[in-house]
C-alpha positions in Angstrom: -9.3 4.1 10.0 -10.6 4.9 6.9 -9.8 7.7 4.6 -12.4 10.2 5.2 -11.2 9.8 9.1 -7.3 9.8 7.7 -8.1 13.5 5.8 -10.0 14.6 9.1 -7.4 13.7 11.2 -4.5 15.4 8.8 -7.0 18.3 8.6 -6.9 18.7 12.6 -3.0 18.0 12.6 -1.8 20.4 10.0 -4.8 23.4 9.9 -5.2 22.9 6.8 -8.8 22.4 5.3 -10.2 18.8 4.5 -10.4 19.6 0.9 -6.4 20.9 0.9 -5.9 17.2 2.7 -7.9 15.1 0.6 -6.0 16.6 -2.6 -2.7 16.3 -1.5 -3.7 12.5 0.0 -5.0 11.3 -3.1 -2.0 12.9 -4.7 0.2 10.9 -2.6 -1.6 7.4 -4.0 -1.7 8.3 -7.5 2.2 9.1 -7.3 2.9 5.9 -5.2 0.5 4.0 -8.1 2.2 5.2 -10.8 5.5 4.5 -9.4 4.6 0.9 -8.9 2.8 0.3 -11.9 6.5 1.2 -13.6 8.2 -0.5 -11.2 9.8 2.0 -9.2 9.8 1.3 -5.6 8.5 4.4 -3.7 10.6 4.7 0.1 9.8 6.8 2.9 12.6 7.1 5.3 11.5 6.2 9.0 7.9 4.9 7.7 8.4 2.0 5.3 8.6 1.2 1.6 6.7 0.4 -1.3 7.4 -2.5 -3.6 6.1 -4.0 -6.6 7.3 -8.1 -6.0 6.9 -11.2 -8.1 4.6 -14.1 -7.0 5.6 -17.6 -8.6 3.3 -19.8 -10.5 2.4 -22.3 -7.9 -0.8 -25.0 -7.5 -3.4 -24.2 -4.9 -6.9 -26.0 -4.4 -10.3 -24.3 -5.0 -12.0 -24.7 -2.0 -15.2 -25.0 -3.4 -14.8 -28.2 -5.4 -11.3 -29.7 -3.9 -9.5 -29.4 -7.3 -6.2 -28.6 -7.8 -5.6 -26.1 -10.0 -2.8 -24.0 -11.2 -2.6 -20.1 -9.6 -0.3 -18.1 -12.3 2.2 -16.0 -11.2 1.8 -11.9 -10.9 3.3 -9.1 -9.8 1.6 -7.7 -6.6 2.0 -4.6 -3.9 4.1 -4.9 -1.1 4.7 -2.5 1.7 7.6 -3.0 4.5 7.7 -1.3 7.4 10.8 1.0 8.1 12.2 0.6 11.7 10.7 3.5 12.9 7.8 2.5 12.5 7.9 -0.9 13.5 9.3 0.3 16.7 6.3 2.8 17.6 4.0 0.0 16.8 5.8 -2.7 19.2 
């Protein structure tokens, strides 16, 4: 699903207009964006929960040439599941 079919489908579920969806859904990422780019975790009881974790430096091999070479580490997006969720997917 994409996010023009996400807003229609929020649209159909709340009556609300696709505009009034698509505002408050890109709301909703700038907030969980911003939060992460601070480093605040963002949670949303019963659905999951968004984190910001650390990656290590660690060696990986360019698969292009065969040489090893060195991947730095970074800070990246992570989302877990809550159990609810997990549950309705099973």
């Amino acid at each position: 699903m994409n996010k023009a079919k996400l807003v229609e489908q929020m649209a159909r579920q709340t009556k609300m207009s696709k505009a009034a969806c698509k505002d408050a859904l890109e709301a909703f990422i700038v907030s969980v964006s911003n939060a992460l780019k601070t480093g605040k975790s963002v949670v949303l009881t019963g659905f999951g929960s968004f984190d910001v974790i650390k990656r290590k430096s660690r060696v990986g091999v360019n698969p292009a040439t065969g040489k090893k070479m060195q991947i730095p580490a970074k800070k990246v997006p992570k989302f877990r599941a809550g159990k609810a969720l997990r549950s309705l997917v099973k």
